[in-house]
GUDOMI-850368 format. One record per residue: residue number from 1; residue in one letter; y, z negated, x of N, C-alpha, C, CB in turn. Coordinates in pm, 1 decimal. Atoms other than C-alpha are relative to their C-alpha. Glycine has a CB too. Layout:
BEGIN
(rec NUM 'A' (Y Z X) (Y Z X) (Y Z X) (Y Z X))
...
***
This chain:
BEGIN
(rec 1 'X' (26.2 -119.7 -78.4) (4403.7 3658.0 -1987.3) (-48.8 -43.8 138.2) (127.8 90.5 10.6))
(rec 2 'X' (20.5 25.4 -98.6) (4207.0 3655.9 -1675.9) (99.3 10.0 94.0) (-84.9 48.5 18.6))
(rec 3 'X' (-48.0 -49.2 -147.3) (4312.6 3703.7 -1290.2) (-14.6 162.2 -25.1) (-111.1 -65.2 146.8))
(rec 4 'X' (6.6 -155.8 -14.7) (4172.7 4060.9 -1323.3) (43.8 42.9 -102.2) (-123.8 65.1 22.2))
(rec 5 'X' (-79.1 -57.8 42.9) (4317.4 4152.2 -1606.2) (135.5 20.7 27.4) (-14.0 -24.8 -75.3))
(rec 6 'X' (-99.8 5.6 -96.7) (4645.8 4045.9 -1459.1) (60.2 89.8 126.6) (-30.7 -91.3 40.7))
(rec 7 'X' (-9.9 -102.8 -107.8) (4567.6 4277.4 -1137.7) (-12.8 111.9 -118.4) (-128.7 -3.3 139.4))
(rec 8 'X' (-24.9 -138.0 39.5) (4512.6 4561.3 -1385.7) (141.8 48.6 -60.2) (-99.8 28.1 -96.8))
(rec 9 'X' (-87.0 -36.4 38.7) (4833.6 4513.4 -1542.5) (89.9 20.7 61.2) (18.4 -41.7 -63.7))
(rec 10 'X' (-59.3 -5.2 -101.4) (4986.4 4487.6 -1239.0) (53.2 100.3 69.8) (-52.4 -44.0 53.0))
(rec 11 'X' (49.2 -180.8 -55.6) (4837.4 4828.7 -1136.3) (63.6 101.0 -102.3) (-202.8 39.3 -9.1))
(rec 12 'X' (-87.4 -107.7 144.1) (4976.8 4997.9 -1462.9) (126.7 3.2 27.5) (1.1 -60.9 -174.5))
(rec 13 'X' (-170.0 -27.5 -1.2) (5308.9 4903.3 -1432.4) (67.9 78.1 108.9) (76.7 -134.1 8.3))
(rec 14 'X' (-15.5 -64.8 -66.5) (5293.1 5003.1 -1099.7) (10.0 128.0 26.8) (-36.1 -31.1 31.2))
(rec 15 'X' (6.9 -140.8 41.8) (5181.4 5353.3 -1165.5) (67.7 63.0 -115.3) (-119.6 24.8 -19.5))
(rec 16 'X' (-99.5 -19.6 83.1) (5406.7 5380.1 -1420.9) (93.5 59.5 40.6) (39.4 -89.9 -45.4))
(rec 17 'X' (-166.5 15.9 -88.9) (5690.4 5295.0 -1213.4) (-47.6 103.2 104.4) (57.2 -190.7 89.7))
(rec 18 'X' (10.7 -135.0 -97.7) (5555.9 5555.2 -905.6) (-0.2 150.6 -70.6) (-147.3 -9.3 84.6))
(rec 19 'X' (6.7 -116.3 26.8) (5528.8 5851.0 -1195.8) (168.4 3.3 -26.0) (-111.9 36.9 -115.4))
(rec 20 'X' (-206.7 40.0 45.3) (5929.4 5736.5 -1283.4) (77.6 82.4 152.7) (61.5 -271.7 9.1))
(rec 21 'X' (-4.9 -29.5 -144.9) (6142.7 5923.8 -1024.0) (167.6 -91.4 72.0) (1.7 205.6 12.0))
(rec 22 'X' (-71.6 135.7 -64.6) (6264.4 5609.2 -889.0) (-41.3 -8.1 141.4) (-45.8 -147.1 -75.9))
(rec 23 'X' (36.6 -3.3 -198.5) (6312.7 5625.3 -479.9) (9.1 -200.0 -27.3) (205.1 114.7 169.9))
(rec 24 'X' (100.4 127.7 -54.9) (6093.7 5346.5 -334.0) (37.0 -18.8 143.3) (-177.7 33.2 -7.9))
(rec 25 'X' (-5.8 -7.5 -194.0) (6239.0 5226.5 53.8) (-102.3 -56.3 33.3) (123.8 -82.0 94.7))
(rec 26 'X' (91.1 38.7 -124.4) (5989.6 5165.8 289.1) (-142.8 -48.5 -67.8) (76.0 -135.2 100.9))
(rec 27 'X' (124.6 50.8 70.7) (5680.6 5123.6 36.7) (-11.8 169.5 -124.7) (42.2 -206.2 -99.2))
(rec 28 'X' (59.6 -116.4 98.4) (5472.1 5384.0 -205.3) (-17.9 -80.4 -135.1) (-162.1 72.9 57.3))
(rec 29 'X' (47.0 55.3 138.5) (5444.5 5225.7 -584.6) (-132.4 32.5 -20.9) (77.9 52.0 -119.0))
(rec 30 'X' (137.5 -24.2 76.1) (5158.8 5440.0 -657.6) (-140.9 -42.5 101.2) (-6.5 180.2 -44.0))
(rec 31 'X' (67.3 93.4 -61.2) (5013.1 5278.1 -340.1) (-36.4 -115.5 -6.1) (25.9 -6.0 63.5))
(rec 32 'X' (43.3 144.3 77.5) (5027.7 4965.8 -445.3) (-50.4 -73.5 -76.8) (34.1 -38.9 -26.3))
(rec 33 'X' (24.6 -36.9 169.7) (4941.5 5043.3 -784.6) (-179.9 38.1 17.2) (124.5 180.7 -72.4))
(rec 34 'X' (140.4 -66.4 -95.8) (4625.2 5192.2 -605.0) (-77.4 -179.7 29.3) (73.8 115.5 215.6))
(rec 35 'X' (47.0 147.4 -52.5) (4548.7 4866.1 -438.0) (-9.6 -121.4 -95.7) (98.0 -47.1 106.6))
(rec 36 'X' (21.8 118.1 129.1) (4616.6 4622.8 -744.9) (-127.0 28.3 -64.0) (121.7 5.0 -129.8))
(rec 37 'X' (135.7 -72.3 88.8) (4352.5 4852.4 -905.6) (-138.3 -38.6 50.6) (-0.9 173.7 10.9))
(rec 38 'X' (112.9 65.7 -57.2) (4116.7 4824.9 -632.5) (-38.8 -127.1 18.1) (-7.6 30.4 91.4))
(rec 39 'X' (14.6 200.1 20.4) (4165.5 4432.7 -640.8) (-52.1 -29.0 -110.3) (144.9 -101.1 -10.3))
(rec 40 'X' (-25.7 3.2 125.5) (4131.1 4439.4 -964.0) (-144.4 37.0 -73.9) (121.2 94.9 -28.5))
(rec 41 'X' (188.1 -15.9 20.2) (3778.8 4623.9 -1026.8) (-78.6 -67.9 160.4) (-57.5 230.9 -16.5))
(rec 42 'X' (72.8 49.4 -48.3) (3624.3 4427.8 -727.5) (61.6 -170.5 -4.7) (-25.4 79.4 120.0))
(rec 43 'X' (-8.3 186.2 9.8) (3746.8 4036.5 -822.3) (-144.3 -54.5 -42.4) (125.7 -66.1 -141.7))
(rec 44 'X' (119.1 3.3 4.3) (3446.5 4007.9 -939.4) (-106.7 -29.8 110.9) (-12.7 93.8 -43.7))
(rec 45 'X' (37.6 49.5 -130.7) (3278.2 4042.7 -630.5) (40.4 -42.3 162.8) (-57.9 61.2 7.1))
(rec 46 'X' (-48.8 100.4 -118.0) (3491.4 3855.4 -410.1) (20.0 -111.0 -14.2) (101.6 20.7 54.8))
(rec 47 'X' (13.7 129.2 46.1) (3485.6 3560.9 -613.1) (-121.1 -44.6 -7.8) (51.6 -17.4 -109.6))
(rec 48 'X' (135.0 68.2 45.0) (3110.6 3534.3 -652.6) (-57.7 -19.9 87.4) (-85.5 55.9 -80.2))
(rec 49 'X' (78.3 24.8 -96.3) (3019.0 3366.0 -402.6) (-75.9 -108.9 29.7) (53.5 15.7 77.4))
***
């Protein structure tokens, strides 16, 4: 399995876990979950360089 697949699964579990109603201190899951994602469809072009 790649790196980016890795960030996508990353991002799933995450959003998983933010629809779960599991209190989060001082952080958003589905923020994070957000951000793995966006890492995740642009590895691609932050590696090609």
């Amino acid at each position: 399995m790649s790196i980016q697949g890795v960030f996508y699964l990353i991002a799933v579990i995450l959003l998983v876990l933010a629809a779960l109603p599991i209190p989060a201190r001082g952080f958003s899951l589905a923020l994070l979950g957000a951000a793995f994602a966006l890492l995740a469809y642009s590895w691609d072009s932050i590696t090609a360089g």
